[in-house]
C-alpha positions in Angstrom: -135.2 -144.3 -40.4 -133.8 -140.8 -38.7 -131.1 -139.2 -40.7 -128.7 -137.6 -38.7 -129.8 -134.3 -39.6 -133.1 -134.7 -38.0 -131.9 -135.5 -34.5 -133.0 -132.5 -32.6 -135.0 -131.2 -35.3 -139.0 -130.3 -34.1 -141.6 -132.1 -35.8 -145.2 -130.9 -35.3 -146.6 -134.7 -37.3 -144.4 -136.3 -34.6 -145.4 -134.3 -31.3 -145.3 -130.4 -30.6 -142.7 -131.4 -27.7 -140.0 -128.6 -27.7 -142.2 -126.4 -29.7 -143.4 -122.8 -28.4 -146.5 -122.4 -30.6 -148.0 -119.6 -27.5 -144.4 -118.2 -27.1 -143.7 -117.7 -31.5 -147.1 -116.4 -32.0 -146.5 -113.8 -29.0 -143.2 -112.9 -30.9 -145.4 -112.6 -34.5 -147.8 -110.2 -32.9 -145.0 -108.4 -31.3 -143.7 -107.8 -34.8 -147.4 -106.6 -36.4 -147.8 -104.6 -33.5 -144.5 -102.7 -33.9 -145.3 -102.4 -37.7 -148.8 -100.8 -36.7 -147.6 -98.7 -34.2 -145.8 -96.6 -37.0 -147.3 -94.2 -38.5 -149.2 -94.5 -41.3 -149.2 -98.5 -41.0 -152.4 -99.3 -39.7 -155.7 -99.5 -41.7 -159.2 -100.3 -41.4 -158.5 -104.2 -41.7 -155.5 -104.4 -39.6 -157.6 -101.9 -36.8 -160.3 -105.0 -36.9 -157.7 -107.4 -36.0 -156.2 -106.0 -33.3 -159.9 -105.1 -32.2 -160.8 -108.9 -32.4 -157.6 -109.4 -30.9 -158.7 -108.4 -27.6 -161.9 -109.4 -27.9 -164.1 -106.8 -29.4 -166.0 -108.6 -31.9 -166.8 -111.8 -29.6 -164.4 -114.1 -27.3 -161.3 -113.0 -27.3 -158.8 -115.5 -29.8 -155.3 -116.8 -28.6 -152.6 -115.4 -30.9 -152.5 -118.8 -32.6 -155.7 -118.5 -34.0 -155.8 -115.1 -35.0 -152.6 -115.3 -37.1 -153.4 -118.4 -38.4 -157.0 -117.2 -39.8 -155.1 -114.1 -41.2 -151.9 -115.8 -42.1 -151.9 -114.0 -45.8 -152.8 -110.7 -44.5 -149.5 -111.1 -42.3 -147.3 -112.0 -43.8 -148.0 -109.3 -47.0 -147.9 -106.9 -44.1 -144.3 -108.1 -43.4 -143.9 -108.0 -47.3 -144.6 -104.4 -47.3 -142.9 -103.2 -44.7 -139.8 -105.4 -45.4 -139.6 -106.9 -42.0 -137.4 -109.8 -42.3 -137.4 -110.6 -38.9 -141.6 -110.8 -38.4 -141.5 -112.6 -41.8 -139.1 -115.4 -40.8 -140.8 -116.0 -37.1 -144.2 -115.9 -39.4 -142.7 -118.9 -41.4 -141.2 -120.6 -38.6 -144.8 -120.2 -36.9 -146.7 -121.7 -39.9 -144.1 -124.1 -40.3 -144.3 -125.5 -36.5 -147.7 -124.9 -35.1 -150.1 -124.0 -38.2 
């Protein structure tokens, strides 16, 4: 039975209808690649990610992938850099699409 509350509500188990998992993980790699952009930010794990990010280690991944692989490293890279905003469209990601 639907509660009320869950009219309108997305439901990855039910279908990914009305869910941007391409469009949220752009947004979550827009948010690491701000963070990494600053200095002092980066290091040599996070320089291999965006390197296999495009490709450089074999075929490229979609964004989905990558952050899901690397989900931990993210979001204690959101952790550290107080980023609430890359932290809650990382938890809205996982929730959703991972």
């Amino acid at each position: 039975m639907t509660q009320q509350s869950d009219v309108g509500k997305a439901d990855r188990y039910v279908s990914f209808q009305g869910i941007d998992c391409d469009g949220d993980a752009q947004r979550v790699m827009a948010c690491i690649e701000r963070l990494l952009d600053l200095p002092g930010r980066s290091n040599a794990f996070w320089e291999y990610f965006m390197k296999k990010r495009v490709g450089g280690s074999g075929p490229r991944p979609d964004d989905l992938f990558l952050i899901h692989s690397n989900i931990n490293q993210v979001r204690e890279l959101f952790e550290s850099w107080d980023d609430e905003e890359g932290m809650n469209l990382l938890m809205k990601l996982e929730e959703e699409c991972c």
